[in-house]
C-alpha positions as CSV (number, residue, x, y, z in Angstrom):
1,X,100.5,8.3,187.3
2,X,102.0,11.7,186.8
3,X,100.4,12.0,183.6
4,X,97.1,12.4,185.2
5,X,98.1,15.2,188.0
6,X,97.9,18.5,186.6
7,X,99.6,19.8,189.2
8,X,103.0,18.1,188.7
9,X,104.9,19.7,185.1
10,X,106.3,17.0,182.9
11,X,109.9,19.3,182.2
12,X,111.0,20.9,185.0
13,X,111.3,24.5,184.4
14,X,115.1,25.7,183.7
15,X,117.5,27.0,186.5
16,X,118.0,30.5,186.5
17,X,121.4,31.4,184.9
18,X,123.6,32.5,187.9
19,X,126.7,34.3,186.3
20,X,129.3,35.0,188.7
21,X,130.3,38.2,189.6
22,X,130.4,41.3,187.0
23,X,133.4,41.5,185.8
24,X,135.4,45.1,186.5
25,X,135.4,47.0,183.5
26,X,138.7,46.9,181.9
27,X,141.1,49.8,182.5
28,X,143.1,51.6,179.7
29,X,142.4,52.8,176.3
30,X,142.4,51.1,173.0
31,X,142.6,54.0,171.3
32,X,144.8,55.7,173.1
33,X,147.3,53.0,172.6
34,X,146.9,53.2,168.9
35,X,146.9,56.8,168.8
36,X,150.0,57.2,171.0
37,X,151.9,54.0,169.8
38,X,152.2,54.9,166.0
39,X,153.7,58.0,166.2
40,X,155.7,57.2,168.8
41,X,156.5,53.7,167.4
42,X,158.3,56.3,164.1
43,X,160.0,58.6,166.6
44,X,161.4,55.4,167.9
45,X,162.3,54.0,164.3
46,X,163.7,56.9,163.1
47,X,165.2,58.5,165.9
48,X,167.3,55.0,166.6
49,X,168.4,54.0,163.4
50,X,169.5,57.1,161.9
51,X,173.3,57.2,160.7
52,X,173.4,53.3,160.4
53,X,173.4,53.1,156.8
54,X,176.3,51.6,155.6
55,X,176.8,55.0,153.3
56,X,176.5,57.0,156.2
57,X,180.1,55.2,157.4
58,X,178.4,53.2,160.4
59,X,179.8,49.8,159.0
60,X,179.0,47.5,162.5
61,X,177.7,44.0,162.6
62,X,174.8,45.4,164.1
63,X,174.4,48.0,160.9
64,X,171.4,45.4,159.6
65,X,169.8,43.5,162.8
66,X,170.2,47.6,164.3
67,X,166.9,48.2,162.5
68,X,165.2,46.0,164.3
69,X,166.0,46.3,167.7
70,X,163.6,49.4,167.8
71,X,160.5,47.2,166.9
72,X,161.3,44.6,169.1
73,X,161.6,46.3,172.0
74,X,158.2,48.2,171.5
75,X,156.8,44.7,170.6
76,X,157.8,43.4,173.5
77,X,156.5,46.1,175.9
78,X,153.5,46.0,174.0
79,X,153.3,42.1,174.7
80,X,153.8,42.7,178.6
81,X,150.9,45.6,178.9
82,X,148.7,43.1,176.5
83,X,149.0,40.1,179.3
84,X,148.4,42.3,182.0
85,X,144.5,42.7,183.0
86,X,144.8,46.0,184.2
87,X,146.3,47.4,180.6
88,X,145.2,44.9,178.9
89,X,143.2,47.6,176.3
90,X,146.4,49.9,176.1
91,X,148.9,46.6,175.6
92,X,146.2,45.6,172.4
93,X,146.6,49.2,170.8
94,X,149.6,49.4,170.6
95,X,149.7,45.7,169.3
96,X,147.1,47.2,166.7
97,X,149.2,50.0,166.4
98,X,152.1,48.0,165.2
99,X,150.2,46.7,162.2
100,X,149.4,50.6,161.2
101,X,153.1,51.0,161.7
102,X,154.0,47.9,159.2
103,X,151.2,48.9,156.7
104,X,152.1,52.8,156.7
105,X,155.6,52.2,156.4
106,X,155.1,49.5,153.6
107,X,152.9,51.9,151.6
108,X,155.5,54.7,151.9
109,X,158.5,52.2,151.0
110,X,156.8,51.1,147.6
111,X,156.2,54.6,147.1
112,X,159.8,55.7,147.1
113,X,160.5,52.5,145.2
114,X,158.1,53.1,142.9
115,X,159.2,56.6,142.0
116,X,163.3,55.6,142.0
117,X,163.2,54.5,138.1
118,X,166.0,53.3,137.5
């Protein structure tokens, strides 16, 4: 009977937890991609879409999608750095930096709606 020999443990003791290998740090910049992506996601905006308004005599097809063009081409850039490991950090601020983008902009358009009374 085991019971009886002191020597022999009733559980066996757990395995030490062998994790693989560290993992690399990753490379890039959350910050960075937030700090850099904002601005630059307005100079994109602004600097693409300006003239297209139907007063300004730019009457296209493209006068209403044109807005959009800008934000999907950053989001899809941003996407493609995201998936990547190696920029994986930059790709996700600049993903954050996209929601600043929408919530700045939002704010300042019901601020210029809010002060047009009509």
């Amino acid at each position: 009977m085991s019971e009886d020999n002191p020597d022999v443990p009733r559980n066996p003791p757990p395995p030490e937890y062998q994790g693989g290998p560290p993992q690399q740090p990753k490379r890039g910049s959350m910050g960075l991609g937030i700090l850099l992506g904002v601005p630059a996601l307005y100079a994109l905006y602004f600097g693409t879409t300006l003239g297209i308004a139907p007063d300004e005599g730019y009457k296209t097809f493209l006068a209403g999608p044109a807005a959009f063009i800008p934000i999907a081409v950053y989001l899809a850039v941003a996407v493609v750095l995201a998936v990547r490991p190696r920029t994986s950090r930059l790709g996700a601020g600049l993903l954050i930096g996209l929601g600043v983008f929408t919530l700045l902009g939002g704010g300042i358009c019901v601020g210029f709606l809010a002060q047009m009374r009509a």
